[in-house]
N, C-alpha and C positions, 0 to 999 in steps of 0.2 A: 504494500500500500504506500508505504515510504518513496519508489522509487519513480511512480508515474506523479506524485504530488510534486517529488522535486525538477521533472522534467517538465512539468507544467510552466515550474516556476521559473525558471531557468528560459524556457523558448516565452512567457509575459515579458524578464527583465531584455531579455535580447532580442526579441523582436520589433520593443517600443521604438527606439535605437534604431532599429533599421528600416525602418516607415520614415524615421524623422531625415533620416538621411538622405532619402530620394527626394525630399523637396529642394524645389530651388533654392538657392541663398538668399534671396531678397524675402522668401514667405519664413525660413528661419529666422530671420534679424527680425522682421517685422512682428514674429512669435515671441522673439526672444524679448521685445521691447514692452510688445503686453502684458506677459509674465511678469517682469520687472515693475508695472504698473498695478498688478494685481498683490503681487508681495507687500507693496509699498501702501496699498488702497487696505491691505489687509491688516496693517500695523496701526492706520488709523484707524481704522472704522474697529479694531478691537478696544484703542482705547477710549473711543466717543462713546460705544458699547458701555466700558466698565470692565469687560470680558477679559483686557491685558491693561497691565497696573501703569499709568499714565508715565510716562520718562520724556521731559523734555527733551533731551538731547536724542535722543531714539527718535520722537516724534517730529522733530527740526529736519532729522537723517532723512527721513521717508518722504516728508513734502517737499525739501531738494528736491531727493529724485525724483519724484514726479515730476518736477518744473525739469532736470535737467534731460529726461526722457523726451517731454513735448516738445522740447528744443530740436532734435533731433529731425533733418532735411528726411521728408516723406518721400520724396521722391526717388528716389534708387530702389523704395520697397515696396513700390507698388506696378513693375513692368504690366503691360500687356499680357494676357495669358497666363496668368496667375491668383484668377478668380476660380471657386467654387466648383463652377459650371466647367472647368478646365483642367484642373487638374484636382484629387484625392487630398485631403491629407488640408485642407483651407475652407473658414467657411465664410469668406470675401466675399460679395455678392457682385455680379458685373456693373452692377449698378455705379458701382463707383467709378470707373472709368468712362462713365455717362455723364456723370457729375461731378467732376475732379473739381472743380474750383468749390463745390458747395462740401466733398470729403474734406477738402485739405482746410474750411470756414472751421467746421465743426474741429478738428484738430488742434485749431488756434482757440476754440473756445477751452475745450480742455486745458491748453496751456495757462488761459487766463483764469480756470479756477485751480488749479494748482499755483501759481501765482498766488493767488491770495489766499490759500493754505497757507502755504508758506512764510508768508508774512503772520501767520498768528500761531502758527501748530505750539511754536516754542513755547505759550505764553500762558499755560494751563487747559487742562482738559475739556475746561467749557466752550474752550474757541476752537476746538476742533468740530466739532458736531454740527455744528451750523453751515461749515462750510464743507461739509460731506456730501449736505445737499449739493450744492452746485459743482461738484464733481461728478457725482450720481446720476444728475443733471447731461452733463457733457457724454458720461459713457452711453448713457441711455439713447440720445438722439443721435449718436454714433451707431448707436448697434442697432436700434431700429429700424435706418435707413439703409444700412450697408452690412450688417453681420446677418448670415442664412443660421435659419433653427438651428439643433444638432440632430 
């Protein structure tokens, strides 16, 4: 029983890995950058929660990176052909490339509420939550427009 649960386990840990590998480079970086958004969305919003014990300086770290992720030229990560409908493994919707000027609006809005995280995270727990909404905000009219179900 031992020996098919670890070959299970063994072809989940090494198979993830080798899915993620067949993507382009520009849908890795562009994963890589929302990850690093969700890490950071996730240090807040535990401690606006209560959930993770409030640390200025932890909480200052995380709304940087926010700010310094949205800073980040969208362009190189979003070619042609690298939608949903194209290839496995992305759930981009082509719509974006329909609407590049109104993807890359919403982009800058994001930046601009990470921005003003940023400007208060440091400052106690109460002025994180408020501006969680308008983070929330930004991810939401991103992904409603341009991210396909799972």
């Amino acid at each position: 029983m031992k020996t098919p649960f670890a070959a299970l386990a063994i072809l989940a840990v090494l198979g993830t890995p080798a899915l993620a590998q067949d993507l382009p480079q520009p849908v890795k970086a562009r994963q890589g950058q929302f990850n690093i958004l969700a890490l950071n969305l996730g240090v807040l919003g535990g401690m606006a929660r209560g959930t993770v014990e409030y640390d200025a300086e932890a909480a200052q770290a995380a709304a940087d990176s926010l700010v310094a992720v949205s800073t980040l030229s969208q362009g190189a990560m979003w070619p042609d052909g690298t939608d949903a409908g194209s290839i496995a493994g992305t759930r981009a919707k082509a719509d974006i490339w329909g609407d590049m000027d109104d993807f890359t609006s919403k982009w800058a809005d994001l930046g601009e509420a990470a921005t003003a995280m940023a400007a208060v995270a440091g400052t106690g727990r109460d002025a994180i939550g408020p501006n969680m909404g308008g983070l929330g905000n930004a991810c939401k009219a991103c992904h409603d427009s341009y991210r396909a179900p799972e």
